[in-house]
LUMBALUM-957823 format. One record per residue (C-alpha): x, y, z. Coordinates in steps of 0.1 Angstrom, whole numbers, plus 5000, padded with zeros to 4 digits. Example, Ala and Ser with C-alpha at 12.3 -4.5 7.8 and 13.67 -1.06 7.14 Angstrom:
2
512349555078
513749895071
//
This chain:
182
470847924785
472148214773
470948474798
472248214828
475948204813
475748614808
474248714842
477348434856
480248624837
478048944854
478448804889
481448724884
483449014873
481549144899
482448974926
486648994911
485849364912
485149344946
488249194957
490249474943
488249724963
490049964983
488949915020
485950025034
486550435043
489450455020
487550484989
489950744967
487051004961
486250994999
489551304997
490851604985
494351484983
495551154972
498951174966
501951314986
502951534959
499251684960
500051894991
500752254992
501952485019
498352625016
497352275027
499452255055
498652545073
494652485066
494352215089
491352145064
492251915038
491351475033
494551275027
494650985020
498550845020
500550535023
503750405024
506850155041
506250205079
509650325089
509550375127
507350375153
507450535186
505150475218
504750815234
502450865267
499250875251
499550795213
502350655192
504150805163
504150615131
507150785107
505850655073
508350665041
504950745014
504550554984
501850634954
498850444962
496450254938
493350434934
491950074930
493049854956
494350124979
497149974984
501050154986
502850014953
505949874969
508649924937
507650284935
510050564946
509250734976
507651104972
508551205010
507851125039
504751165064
503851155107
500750945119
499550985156
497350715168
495950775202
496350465224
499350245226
500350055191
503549795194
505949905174
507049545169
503849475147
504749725127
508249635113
508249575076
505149665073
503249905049
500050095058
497450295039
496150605059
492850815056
492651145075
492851505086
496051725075
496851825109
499752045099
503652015104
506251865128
510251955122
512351605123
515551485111
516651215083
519451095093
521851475099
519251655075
516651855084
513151785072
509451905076
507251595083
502951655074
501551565103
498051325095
495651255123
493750955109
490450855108
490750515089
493950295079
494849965068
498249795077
499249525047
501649255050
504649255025
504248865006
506248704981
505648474952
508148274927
507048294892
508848114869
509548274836
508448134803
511247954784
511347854745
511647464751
508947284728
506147234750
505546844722
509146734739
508446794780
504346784780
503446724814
507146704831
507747084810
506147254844
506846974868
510746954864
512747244857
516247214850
518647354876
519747694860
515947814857
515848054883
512048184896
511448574895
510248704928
507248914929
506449124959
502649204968
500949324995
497749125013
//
């Protein structure tokens, strides 16, 4: 009996594990460079370097061939792979996908990115100047920002509400919202 209730708890922080799994080609030690702040001048003018980046999607254009993806970079988990959305930004970053992506399904949206350093492209923020990095990619992943309402815990005695303590909540108790990405 004892062995069959170990080798479950096994199987299944195994299989929890595997839900937090970065996607499939964007394993973190699949690159040289992780992290925005990772990249030298060295890099950029190598054109031989692994990135793997993420961040807000903050414009897209459709050129003739490819479209443009202007992405605002977030830090990325090493675990799940996926852009933490509270984070500051550490720059920003170019994507060219060849083909024709609509920029409509990209609004809001975040994306994860796996690639080839491809160099530099000059831009503009606004009236400032500003060297994008340039990624052609080989894998990405585009995640959905979602939303949840978490209640926070309050000091009422849980002997005076029991059941109606989690099922009625008075009308001051605001939720907390919690962003995540799926």
């Amino acid at each position: 009996m004892k062995g069959k209730i170990t080798l479950f708890f096994t199987a299944l922080c195994l299989g929890l594990t595997g839900c937090m799994a970065p996607p499939k080609g964007l394993e973190e030690e699949l690159f040289s460079i992780n992290s925005y702040r990772e990249i030298s001048s060295q890099d950029l003018t190598c054109h031989c370097k692994t990135v793997r980046l993420g961040g807000k999607i903050v414009q897209a254009t459709v050129l003739p061939n490819q479209t443009k993806i202007e992405v605002l970079s977030l830090p990325v988990s090493s675990i799940s792979g996926k852009p933490f959305v509270e984070f500051q930004s550490d720059g920003r970053f170019i994507v060219y996908f060849n083909g024709f992506v609509d920029p409509e399904n990209l609004k809001e949206r975040y994306i994860t990115v796996g690639g080839q350093l491809a160099g530099t492209e000059k831009g503009k923020i606004e009236q400032a100047d500003y060297t994008y990095p340039v990624i052609q990619p080989d894998k990405y992943r585009i995640w959905t920002l979602s939303t949840t309402h978490d209640y926070p815990a309050d000091d009422w005695d849980e002997d005076d509400w029991g059941f109606f303590r989690w099922r009625y909540r008075p009308w001051y108790v605001q939720p907390e919202i919690r962003y995540y990405l799926n």
